[in-house]
C-alpha positions in Angstrom: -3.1 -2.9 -20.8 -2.6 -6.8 -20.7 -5.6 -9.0 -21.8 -5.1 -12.5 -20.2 -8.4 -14.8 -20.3 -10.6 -12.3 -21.2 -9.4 -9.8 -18.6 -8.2 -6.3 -19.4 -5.2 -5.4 -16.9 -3.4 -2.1 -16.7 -0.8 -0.6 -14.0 0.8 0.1 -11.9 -1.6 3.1 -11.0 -0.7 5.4 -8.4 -2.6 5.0 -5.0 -3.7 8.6 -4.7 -5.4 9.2 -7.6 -7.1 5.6 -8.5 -9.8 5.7 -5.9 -10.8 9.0 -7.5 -15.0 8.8 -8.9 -13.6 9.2 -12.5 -11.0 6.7 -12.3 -13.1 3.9 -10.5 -15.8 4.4 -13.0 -13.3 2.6 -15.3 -12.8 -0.6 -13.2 -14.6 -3.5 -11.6 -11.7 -4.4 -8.8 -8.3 -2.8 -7.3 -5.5 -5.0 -6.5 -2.8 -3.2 -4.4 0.5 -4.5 -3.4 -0.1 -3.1 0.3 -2.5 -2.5 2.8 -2.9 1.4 3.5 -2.7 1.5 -0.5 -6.3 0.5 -0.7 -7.9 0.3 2.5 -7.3 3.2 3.5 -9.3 4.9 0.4 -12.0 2.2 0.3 -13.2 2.8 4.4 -13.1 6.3 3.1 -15.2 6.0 0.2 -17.6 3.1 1.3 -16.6 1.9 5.1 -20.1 -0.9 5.5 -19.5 -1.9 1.5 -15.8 -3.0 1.3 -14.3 -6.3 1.0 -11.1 -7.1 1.9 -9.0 -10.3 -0.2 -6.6 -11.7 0.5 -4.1 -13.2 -2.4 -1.4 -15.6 -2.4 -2.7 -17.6 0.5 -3.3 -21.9 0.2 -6.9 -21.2 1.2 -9.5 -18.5 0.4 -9.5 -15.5 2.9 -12.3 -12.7 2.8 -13.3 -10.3 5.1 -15.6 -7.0 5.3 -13.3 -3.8 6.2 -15.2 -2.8 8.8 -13.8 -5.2 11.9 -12.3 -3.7 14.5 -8.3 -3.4 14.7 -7.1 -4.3 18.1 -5.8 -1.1 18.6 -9.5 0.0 18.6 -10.4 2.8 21.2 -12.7 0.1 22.8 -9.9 -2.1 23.2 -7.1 0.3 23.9 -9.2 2.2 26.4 -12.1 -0.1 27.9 -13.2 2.0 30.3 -14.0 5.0 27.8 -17.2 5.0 25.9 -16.7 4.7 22.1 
């Protein structure tokens, strides 16, 4: 566990077992390296609550997991009701 500015930091922590309602009763936030390594879990777990953010960027990008890929039924299939 690191402490830097008042933050307590631990990991790596394997993807499968993390989301688990023990484990995230011991954290505030998940940082993951990859996108199926959290998003996956979190639309499982709470699909309307999730946000997604993005890191490493020069500007501030936020968005709620619940948009639509473009390989969405709707999309890949117009014709067929969703």
């Amino acid at each position: 566990m690191r402490c830097a500015e008042g933050l307590a930091i631990s990991g790596p922590l394997p993807a499968d077992t993390m989301f688990d309602a023990a484990a995230r009763a011991g954290y505030d936030a998940a940082i993951a390296m990859y996108h199926d390594q959290a998003l996956i879990p979190i639309k499982t777990i709470d699909f309307a609550g999730g946000v997604n953010v993005t890191l490493g960027l020069p500007f501030v990008r936020t968005g709620p997991i619940t948009a639509r890929p473009s390989t969405s039924p709707a999309r890949a299939w117009p014709m067929r009701p969703v």
